[in-house]
N, C-alpha and C positions, 0 to 999 in steps of 0.2 A: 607939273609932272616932268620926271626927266627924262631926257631925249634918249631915245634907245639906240644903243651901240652894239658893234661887233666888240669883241677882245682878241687883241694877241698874247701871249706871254711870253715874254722875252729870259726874264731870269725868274727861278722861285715854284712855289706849288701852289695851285690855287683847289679847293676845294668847293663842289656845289651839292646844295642840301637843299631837301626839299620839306615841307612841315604839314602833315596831315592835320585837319578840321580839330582836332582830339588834339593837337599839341605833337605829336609824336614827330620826332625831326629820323629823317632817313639821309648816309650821304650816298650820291648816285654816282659822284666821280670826283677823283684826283687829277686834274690835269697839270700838267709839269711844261718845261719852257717846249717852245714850237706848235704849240696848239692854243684853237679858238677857243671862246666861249658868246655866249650873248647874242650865237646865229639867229636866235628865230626873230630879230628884227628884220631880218630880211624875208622874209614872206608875211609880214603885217603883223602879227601876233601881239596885241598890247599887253596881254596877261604875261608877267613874268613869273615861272613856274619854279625854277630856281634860285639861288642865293647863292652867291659867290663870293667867300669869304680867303683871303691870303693864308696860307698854315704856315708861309716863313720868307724873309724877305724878298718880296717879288716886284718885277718890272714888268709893267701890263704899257700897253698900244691900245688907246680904246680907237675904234672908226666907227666914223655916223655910215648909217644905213646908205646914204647917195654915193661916198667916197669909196663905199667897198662894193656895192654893184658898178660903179666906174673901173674902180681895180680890175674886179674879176672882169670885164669886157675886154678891158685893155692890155691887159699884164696876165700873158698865158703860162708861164711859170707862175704867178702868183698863184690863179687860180689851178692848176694841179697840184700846188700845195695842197688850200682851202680845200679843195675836193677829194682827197688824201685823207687828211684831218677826219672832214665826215666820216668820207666811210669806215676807217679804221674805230673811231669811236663807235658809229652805227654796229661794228661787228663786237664791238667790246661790249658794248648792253647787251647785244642780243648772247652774248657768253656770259653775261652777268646773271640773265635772266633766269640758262637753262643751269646754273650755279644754284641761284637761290632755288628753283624747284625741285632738283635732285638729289643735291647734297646736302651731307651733316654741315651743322654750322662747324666742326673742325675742321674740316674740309675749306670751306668757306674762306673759315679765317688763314689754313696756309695758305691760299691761293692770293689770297689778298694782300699778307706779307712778301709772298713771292714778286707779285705785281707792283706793289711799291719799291719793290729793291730794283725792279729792272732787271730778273729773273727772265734768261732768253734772249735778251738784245743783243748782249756781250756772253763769250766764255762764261765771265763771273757776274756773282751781284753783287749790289753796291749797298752799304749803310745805308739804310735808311735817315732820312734828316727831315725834321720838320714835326710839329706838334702832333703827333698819332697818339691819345691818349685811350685806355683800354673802351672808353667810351664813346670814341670815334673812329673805334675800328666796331668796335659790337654797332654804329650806326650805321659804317659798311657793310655789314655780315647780314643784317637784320637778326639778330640774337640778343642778348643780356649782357651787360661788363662781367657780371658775374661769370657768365659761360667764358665770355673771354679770357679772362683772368685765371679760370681755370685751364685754357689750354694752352697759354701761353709757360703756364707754371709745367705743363706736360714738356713742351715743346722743350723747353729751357734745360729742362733732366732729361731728356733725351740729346743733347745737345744740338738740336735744330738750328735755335737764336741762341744770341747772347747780348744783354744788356751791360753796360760799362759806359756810360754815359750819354750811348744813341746805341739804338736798337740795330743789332747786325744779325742779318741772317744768313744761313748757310745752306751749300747747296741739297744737301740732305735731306731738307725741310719736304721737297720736291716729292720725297716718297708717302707723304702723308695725304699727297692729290693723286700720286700715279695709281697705288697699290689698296684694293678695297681687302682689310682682313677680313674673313669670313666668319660671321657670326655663328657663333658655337650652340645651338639649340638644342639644352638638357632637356632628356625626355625620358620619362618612369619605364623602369623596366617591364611594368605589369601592361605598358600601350603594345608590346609587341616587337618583333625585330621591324628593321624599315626597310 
């Protein structure tokens, strides 16, 4: 069995999926350089619940479990990174969560493109780079390629993104999370005025 490590990512995007009993693969996060992965060896957890696959050339730091509770005692900037890290993650599921229960998967899906561009950190966003294909964004979203592909074809004619050999998106995209249009509910003239 192999030895269970922390990760750092130094350069690159690492992606982690998880695979329900049925086969069904879900991804639960993009992490990009400056962030861990592989913490839960540090509270004992043998079961690994993810899979943590590279989407484009990355430089990972693995640490054995003894070297990063060493770290974290001893290296108090280390550890407000690492504690950083968590929580900002911990708040990003818990916004993933109230995403998937509430929203349309279009919805979903711009937020998702937004969050990979780096939508918010800077003025602008950034190209996206690295292997997002329509069926690992629809493993993001928990939707269909199909759905996907259908809105990304929306997206594109409304000039959202724009694809030219990496997916770019634009800050416009933004209105398709901020702004709910109101559903127009036709109703026979013989029900009455309302």
């Amino acid at each position: 069995m192999a030895k269970r490590v922390a990760v750092f990512i130094s350069k690159g995007k690492i992606k982690l999926t998880v695979v329900s009993e049925r086969g069904k693969e879900a991804v639960v996060g993009v992490l990009k350089p400056g962030h861990f992965f592989g913490e839960r060896c540090l509270n004992a957890q043998s079961l690994r619940v993810t899979t943590a696959t590279a989407i484009d050339q990355s430089l990972i730091t693995r640490i054995t479990k003894a070297a990063m509770i060493t770290t974290l005692h001893d290296q108090p900037e280390f550890s407000e990174l690492f504690m950083a890290d968590l929580l900002n993650r911990n708040s990003r599921i818990e916004e993933d969560l109230i995403d998937q229960l509430f929203n349309s998967s279009e919805k979903r899906l711009a937020r998702a493109l937004l969050l990979l561009a780096n939508f918010g950190k800077e003025a602008t966003v950034e190209p996206i780079i690295g292997k997002f294909s329509q069926e690992t964004l629809a493993e993001m979203i928990g939707t269909t390629r199909s759905r996907v592909s259908f809105f990304m074809n929306k997206f594109r004619k409304l000039g959202y993104i724009e694809y030219n050999g990496k997916l770019e998106i634009r800050n416009s995209l933004l209105n398709v999370v901020l702004y709910d249009k109101p559903e127009i509910r036709k109703h026979d003239a013989s029900e009455g005025p309302r």
